[in-house]
Residue frames as qw, qx, qy, qz and C-alpha x, y, z in Angstrom:
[[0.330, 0.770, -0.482, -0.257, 48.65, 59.28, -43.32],
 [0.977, 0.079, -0.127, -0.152, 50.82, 56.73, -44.30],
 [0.826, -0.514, 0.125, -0.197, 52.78, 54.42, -42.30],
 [0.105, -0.449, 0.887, -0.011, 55.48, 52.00, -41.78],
 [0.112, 0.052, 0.988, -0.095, 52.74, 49.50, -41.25],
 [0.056, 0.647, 0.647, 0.400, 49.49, 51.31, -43.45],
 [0.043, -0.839, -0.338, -0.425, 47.73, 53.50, -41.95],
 [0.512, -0.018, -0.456, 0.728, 49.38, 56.00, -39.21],
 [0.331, -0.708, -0.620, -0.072, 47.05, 58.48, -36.58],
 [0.367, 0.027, -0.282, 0.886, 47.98, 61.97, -35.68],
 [0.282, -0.859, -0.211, 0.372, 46.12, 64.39, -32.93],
 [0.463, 0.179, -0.024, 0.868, 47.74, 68.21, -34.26],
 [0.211, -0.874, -0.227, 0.375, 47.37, 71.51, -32.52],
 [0.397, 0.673, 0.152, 0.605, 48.55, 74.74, -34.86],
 [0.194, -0.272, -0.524, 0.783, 50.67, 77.43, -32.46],
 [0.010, 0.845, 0.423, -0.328, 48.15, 79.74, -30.77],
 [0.104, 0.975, 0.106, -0.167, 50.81, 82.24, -32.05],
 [0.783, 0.540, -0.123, 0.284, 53.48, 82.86, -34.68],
 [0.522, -0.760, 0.377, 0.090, 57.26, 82.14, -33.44],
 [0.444, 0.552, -0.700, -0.090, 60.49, 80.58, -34.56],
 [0.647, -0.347, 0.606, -0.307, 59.64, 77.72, -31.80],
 [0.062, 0.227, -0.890, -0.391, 60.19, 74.04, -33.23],
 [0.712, -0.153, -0.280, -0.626, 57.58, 72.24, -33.74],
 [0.222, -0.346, 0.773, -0.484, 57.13, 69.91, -30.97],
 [0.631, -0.022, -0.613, -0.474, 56.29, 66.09, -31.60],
 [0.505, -0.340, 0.489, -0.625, 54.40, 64.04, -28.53],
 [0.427, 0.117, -0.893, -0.081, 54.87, 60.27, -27.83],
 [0.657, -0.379, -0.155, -0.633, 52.69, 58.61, -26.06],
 [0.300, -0.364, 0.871, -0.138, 53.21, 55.77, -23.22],
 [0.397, 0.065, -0.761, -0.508, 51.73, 52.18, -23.73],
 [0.274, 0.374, 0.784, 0.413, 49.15, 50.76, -24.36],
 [0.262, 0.695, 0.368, -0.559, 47.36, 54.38, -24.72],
 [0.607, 0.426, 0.458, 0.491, 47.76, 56.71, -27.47],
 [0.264, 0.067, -0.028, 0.962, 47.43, 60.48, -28.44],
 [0.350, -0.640, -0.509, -0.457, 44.69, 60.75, -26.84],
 [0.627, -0.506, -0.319, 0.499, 46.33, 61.04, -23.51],
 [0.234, -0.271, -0.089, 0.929, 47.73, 64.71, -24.64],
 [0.127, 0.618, 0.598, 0.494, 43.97, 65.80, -25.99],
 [0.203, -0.934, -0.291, -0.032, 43.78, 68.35, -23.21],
 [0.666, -0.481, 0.103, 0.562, 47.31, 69.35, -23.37],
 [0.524, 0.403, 0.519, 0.542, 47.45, 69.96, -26.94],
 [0.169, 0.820, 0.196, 0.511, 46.38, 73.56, -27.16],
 [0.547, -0.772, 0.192, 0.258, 48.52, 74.87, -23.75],
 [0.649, -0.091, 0.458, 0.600, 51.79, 72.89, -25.77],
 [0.462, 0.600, 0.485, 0.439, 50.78, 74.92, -28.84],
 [0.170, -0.862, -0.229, 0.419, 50.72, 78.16, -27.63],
 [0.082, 0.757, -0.440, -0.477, 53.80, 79.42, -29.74],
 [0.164, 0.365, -0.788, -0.468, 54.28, 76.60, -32.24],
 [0.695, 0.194, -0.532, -0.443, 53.00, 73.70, -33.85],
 [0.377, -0.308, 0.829, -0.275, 52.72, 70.50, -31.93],
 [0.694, 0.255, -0.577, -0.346, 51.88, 66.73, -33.20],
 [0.606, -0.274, 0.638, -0.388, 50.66, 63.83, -31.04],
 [0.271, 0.414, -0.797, -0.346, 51.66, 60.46, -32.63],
 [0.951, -0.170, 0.151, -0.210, 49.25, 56.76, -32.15],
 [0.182, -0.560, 0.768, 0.251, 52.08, 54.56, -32.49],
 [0.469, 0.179, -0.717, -0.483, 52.11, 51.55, -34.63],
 [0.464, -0.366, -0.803, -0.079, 49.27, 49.06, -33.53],
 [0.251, -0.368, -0.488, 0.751, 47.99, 52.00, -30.94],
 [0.281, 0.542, 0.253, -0.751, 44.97, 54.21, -30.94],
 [0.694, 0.639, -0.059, -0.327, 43.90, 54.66, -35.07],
 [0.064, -0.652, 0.728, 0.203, 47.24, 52.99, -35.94],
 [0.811, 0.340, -0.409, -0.244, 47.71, 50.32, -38.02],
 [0.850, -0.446, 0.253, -0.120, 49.03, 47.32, -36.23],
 [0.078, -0.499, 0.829, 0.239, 52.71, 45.72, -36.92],
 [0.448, 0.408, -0.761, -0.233, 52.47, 42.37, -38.43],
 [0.734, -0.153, -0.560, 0.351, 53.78, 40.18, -35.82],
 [0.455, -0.888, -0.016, 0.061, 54.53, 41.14, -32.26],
 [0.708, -0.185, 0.148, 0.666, 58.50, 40.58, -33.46],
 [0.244, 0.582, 0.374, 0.680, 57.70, 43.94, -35.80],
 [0.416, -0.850, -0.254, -0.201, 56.49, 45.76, -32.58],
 [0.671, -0.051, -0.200, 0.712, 59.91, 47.20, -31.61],
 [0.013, 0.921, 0.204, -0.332, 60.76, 50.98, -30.84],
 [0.623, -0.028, 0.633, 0.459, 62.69, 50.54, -33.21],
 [0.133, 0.428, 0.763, 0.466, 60.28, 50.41, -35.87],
 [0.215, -0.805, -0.481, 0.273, 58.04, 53.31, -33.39],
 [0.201, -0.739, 0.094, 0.636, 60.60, 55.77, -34.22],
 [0.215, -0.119, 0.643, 0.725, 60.95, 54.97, -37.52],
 [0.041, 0.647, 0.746, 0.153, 57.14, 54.91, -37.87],
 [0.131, -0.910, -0.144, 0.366, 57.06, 58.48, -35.95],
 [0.343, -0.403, 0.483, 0.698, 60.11, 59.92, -38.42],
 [0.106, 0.328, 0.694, 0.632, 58.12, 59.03, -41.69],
 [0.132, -0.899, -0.392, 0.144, 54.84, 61.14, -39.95],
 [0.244, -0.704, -0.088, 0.662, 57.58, 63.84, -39.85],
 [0.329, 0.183, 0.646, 0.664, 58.65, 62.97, -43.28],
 [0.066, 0.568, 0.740, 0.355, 54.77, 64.03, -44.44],
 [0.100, -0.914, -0.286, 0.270, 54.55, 66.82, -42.65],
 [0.623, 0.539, 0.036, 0.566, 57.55, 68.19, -44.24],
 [0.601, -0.799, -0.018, 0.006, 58.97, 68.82, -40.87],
 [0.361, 0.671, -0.591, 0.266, 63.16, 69.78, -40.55],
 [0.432, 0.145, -0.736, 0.501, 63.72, 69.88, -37.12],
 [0.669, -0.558, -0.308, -0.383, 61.91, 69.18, -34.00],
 [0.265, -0.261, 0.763, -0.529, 61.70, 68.84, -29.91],
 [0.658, -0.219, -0.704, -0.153, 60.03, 65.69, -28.31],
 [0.346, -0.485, 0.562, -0.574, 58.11, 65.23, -25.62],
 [0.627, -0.078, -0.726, -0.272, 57.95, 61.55, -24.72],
 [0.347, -0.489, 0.563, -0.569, 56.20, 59.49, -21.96],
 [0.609, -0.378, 0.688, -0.113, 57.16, 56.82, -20.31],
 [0.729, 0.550, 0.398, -0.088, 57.08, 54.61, -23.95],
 [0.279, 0.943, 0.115, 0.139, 57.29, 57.50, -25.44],
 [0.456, -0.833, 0.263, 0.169, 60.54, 58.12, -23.68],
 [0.817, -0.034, 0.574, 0.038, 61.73, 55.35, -25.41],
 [0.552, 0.740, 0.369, 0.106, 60.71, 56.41, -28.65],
 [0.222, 0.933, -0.180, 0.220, 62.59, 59.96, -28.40],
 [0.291, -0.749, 0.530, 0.271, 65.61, 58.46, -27.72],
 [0.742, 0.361, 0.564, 0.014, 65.36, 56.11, -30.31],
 [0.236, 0.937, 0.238, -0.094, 64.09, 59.10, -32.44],
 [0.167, -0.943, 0.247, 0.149, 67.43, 60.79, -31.65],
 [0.564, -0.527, 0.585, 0.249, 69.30, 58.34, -32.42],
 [0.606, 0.519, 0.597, 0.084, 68.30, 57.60, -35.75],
 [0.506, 0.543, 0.197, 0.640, 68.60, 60.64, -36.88],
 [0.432, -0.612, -0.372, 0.548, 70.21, 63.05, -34.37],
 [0.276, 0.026, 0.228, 0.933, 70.78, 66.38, -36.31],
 [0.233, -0.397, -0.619, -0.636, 67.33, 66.46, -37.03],
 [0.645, -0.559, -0.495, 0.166, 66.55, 66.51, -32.78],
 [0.129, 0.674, -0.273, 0.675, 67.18, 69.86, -31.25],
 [0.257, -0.276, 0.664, -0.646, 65.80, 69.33, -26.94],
 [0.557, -0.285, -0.730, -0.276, 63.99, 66.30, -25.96],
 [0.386, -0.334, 0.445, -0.736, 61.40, 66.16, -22.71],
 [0.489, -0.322, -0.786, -0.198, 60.44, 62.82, -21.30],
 [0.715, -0.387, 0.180, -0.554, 57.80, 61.84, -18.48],
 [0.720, -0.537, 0.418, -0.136, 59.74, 59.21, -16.82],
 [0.419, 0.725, -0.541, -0.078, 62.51, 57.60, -17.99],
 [0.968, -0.199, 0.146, -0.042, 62.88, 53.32, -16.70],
 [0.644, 0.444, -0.622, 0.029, 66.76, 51.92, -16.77],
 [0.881, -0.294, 0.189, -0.319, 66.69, 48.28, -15.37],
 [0.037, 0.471, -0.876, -0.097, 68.65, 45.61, -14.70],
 [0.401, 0.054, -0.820, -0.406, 68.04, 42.29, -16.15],
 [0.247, -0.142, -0.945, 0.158, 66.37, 40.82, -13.48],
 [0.301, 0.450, 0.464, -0.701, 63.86, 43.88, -12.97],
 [0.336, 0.219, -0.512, -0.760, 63.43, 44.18, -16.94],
 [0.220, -0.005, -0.974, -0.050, 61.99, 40.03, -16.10],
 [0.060, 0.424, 0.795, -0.430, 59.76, 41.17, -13.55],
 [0.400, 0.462, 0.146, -0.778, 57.73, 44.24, -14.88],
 [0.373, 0.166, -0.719, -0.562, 57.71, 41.79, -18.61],
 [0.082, -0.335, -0.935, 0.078, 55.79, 39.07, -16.03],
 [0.158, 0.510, 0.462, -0.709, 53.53, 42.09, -14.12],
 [0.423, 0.585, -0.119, -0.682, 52.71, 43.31, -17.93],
 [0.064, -0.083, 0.873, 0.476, 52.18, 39.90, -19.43],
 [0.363, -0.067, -0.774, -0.514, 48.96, 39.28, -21.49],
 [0.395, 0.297, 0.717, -0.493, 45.70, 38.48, -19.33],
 [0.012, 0.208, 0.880, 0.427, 43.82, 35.90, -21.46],
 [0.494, -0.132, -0.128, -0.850, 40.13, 37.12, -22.45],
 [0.071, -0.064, -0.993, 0.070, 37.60, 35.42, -20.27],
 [0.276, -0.708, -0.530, -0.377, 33.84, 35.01, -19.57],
 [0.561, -0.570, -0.482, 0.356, 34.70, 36.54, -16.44],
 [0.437, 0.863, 0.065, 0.244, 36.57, 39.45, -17.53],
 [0.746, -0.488, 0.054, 0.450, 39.84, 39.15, -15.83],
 [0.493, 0.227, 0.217, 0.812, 41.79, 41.05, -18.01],
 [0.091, -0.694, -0.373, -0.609, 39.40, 44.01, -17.48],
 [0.723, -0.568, -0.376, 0.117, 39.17, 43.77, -13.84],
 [0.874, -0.151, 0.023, 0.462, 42.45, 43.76, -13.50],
 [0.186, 0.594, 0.322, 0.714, 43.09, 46.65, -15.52],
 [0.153, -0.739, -0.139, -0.641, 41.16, 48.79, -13.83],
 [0.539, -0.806, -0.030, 0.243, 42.23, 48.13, -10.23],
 [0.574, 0.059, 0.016, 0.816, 45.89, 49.09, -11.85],
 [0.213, 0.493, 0.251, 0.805, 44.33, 52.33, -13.07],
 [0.525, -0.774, -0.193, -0.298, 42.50, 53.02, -9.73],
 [0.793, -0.489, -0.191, 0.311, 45.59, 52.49, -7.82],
 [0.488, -0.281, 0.204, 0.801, 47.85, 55.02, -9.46],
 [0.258, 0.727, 0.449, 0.451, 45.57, 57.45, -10.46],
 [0.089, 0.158, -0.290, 0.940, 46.19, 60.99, -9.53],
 [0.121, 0.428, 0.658, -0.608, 43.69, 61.86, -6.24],
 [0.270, 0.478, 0.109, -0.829, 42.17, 64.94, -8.39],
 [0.257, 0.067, -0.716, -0.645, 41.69, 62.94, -12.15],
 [0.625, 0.048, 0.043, -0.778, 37.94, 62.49, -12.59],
 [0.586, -0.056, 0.808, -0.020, 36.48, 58.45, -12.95],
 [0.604, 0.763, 0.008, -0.231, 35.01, 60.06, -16.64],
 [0.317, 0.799, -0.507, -0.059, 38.41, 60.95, -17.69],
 [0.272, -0.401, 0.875, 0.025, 40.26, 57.10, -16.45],
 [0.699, 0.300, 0.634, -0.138, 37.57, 55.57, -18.27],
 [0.527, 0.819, -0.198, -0.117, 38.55, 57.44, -21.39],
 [0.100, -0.719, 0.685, -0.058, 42.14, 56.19, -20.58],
 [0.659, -0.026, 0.708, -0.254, 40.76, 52.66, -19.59],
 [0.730, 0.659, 0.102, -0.148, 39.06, 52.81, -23.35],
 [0.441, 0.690, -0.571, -0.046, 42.59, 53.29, -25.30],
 [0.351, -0.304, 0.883, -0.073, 44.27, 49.75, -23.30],
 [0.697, 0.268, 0.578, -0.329, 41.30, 47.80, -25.05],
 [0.256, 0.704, -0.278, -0.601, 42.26, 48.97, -28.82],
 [0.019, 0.660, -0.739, -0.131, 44.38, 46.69, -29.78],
 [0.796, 0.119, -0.388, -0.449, 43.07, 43.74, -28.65],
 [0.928, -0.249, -0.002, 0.276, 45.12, 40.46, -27.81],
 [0.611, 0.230, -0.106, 0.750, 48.26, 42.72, -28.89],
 [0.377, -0.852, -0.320, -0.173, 46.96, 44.91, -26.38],
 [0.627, -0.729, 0.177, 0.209, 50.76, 44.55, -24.54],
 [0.853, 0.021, 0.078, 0.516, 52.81, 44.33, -27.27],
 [0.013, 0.904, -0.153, 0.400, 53.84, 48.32, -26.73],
 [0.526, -0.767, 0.285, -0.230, 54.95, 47.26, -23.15],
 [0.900, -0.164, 0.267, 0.303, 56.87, 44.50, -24.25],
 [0.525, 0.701, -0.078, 0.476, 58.52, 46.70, -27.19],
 [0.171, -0.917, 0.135, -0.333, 59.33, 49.05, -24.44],
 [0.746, -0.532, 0.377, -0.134, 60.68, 46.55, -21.63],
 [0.911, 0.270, 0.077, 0.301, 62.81, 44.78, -24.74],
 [0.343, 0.808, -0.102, 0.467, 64.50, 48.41, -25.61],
 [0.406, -0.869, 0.236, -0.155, 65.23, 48.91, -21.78],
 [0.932, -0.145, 0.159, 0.290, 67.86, 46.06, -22.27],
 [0.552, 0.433, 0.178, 0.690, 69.93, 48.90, -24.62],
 [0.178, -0.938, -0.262, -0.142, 68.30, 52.00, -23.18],
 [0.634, -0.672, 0.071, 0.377, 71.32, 53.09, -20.87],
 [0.583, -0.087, 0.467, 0.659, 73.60, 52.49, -23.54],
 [0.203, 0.594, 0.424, 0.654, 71.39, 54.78, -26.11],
 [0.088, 0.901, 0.138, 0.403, 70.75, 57.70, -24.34],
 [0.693, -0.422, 0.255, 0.526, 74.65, 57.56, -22.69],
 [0.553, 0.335, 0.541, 0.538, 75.02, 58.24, -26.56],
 [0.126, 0.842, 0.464, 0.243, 72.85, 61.67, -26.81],
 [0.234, -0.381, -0.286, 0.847, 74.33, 65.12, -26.07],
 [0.170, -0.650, -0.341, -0.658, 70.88, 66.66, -27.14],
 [0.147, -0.149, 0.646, -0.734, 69.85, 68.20, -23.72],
 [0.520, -0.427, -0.679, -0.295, 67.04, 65.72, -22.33],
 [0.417, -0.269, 0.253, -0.830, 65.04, 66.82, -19.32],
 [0.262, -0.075, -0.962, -0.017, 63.59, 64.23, -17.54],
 [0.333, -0.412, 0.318, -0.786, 60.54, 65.05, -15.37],
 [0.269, 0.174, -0.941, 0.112, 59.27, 62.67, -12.71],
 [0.627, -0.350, -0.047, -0.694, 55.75, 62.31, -11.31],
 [0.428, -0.273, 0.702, -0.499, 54.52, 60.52, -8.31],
 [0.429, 0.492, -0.627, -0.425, 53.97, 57.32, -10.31],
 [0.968, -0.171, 0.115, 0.141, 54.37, 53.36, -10.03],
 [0.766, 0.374, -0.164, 0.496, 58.21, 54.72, -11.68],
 [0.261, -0.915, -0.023, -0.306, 58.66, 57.21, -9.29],
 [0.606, -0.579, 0.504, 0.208, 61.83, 55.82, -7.25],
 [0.611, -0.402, 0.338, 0.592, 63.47, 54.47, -9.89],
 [0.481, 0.845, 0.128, 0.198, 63.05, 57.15, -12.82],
 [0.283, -0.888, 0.324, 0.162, 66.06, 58.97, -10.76],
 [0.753, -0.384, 0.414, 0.337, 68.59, 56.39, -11.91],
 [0.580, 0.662, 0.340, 0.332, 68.70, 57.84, -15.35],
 [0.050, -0.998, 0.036, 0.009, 69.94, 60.91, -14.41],
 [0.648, -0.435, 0.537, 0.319, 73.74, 58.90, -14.09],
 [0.707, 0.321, 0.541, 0.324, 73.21, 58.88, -18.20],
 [0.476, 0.838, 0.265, 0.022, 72.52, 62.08, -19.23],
 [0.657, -0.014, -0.002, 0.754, 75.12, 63.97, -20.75],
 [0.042, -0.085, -0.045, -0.994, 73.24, 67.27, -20.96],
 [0.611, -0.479, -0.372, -0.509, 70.02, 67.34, -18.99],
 [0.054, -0.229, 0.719, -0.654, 68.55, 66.47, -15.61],
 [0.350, -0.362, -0.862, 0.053, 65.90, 64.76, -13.21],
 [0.346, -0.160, 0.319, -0.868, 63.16, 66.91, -11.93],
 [0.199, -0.327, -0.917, -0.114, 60.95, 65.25, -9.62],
 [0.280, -0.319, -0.212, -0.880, 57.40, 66.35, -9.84],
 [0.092, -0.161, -0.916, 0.357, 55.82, 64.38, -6.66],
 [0.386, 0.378, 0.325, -0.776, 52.54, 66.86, -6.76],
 [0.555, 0.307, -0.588, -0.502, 51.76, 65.21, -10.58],
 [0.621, -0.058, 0.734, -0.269, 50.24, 62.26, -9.96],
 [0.255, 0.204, 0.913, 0.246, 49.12, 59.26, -12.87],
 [0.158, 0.741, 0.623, 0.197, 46.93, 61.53, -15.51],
 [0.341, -0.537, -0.139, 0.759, 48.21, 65.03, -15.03],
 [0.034, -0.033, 0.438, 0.898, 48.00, 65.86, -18.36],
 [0.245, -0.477, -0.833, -0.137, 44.43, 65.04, -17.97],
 [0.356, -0.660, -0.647, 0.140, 44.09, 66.81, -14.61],
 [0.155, -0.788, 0.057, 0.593, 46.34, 70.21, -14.47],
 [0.750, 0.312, 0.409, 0.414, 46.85, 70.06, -18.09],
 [0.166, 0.944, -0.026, 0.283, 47.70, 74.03, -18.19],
 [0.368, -0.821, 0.435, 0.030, 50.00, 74.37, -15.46],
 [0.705, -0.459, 0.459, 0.285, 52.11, 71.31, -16.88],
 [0.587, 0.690, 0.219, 0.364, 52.18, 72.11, -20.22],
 [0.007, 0.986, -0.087, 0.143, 53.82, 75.24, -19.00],
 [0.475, -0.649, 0.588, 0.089, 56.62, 73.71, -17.12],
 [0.843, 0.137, 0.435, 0.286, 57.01, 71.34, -20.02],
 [0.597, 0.582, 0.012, 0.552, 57.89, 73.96, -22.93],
 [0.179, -0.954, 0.220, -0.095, 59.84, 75.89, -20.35],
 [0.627, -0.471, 0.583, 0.212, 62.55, 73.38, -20.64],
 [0.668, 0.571, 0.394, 0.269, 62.40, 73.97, -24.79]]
């Protein structure tokens, strides 16, 4: 459909069975897309309608401009006009890690319109950690060698969950590549927003749910929990990096149980 920035990619799943449930819109983290909730998608549906979003310059998505256009900002306003077209009222969110980002954004923008919001980890940093994870997630220049690839993939071998198949992290592996040279500019949107983050979802009294998997965010997703004004930190230490991938029934379940 159309976009903020042309063309905009959406992944939907119709419920399994008729309910008053909201419809329930899914953010992705970065650099992947909505491909990350393809095996989730009909579990989440069960009673209602659900909608997996590419963000702008992500999976089928049209790319921002400039990387200064690559805000979450501009992500939530990009995801909002998708609701627009669907002639959606009101909605839950489930965002991750990104995606978190997004649905508070989301909420803020246009909070009436936000009934319960579920992220998958939930990052608030202080300036000098926001510095480091922007260096660990800068840019790795394309060479003949393929450093940027490499590189990549020991990340994605090191924090994969034990049980997630090497099929299914290569599918994952595939959505980082999309993009191109603006391959990071999700992670920099993300790591810009975290400079406000505290201060915006301090702001929310939707009830946000935080869950916490055995991650690289794992220690400090807890510190978020000091923000919420209606909601809480459950950590999920048996989820590992691809869950939705690898138990993608059993967490779908514990996700719309907190809807």
């Amino acid at each position: 459909m159309d976009g903020l920035f042309g063309q905009v990619h959406i992944r939907q799943a119709e419920a399994g069975t008729t309910s008053d449930k909201l419809p329930l819109i899914c953010l992705h983290q970065s650099p992947k897309s909505s491909r990350e909730f393809r095996k989730i998608l009909p579990f989440l549906a069960k009673d209602r309608q659900v909608i997996a979003i590419d963000s702008p310059g992500h999976g089928e998505s049209d790319l921002p401009p400039s990387i200064d256009e690559a805000t979450i900002e501009n992500y939530a306003t990009s995801a909002w006009e998708v609701v627009k077209s669907l002639g959606l009222e009101k909605i839950d969110i489930l965002g991750h890690h990104t995606g978190a980002k997004v649905a508070t954004e989301m909420a803020v923008q246009q909070p009436d319109r936000v009934q319960n919001i579920v992220m998958v980890s939930a990052l608030v940093l202080n300036e000098q950690e926001i510095n480091e994870f922007e260096k660990q997630f800068d840019p790795i220049p394309l060479d003949h060698a393929g450093t940027r690839f490499t590189e990549q993939w020991k990340r994605a071998i090191e924090y994969k969950d034990p049980d997630r198949s090497l099929e299914d992290l290569a599918d994952s592996f595939a959505e980082n590549l999309r993009a191109g040279n603006a391959y990071e500019w999700g992670h920099k949107a993300a790591f810009e927003y975290s400079r406000i983050f505290a201060e915006r979802i301090k702001s929310l009294p939707h009830k946000i749910i935080v869950l916490n998997p055995k991650d690289m965010l794992f220690e400090l997703t807890p510190r978020v929990e000091t923000y919420l004004q209606n909601g809480d930190v459950i950590d999920k230490p048996d989820w590992g990096f691809g869950f939705m991938d690898t138990i993608p029934e059993e967490s779908a379940k514990e996700i719309l149980s907190h809807f």
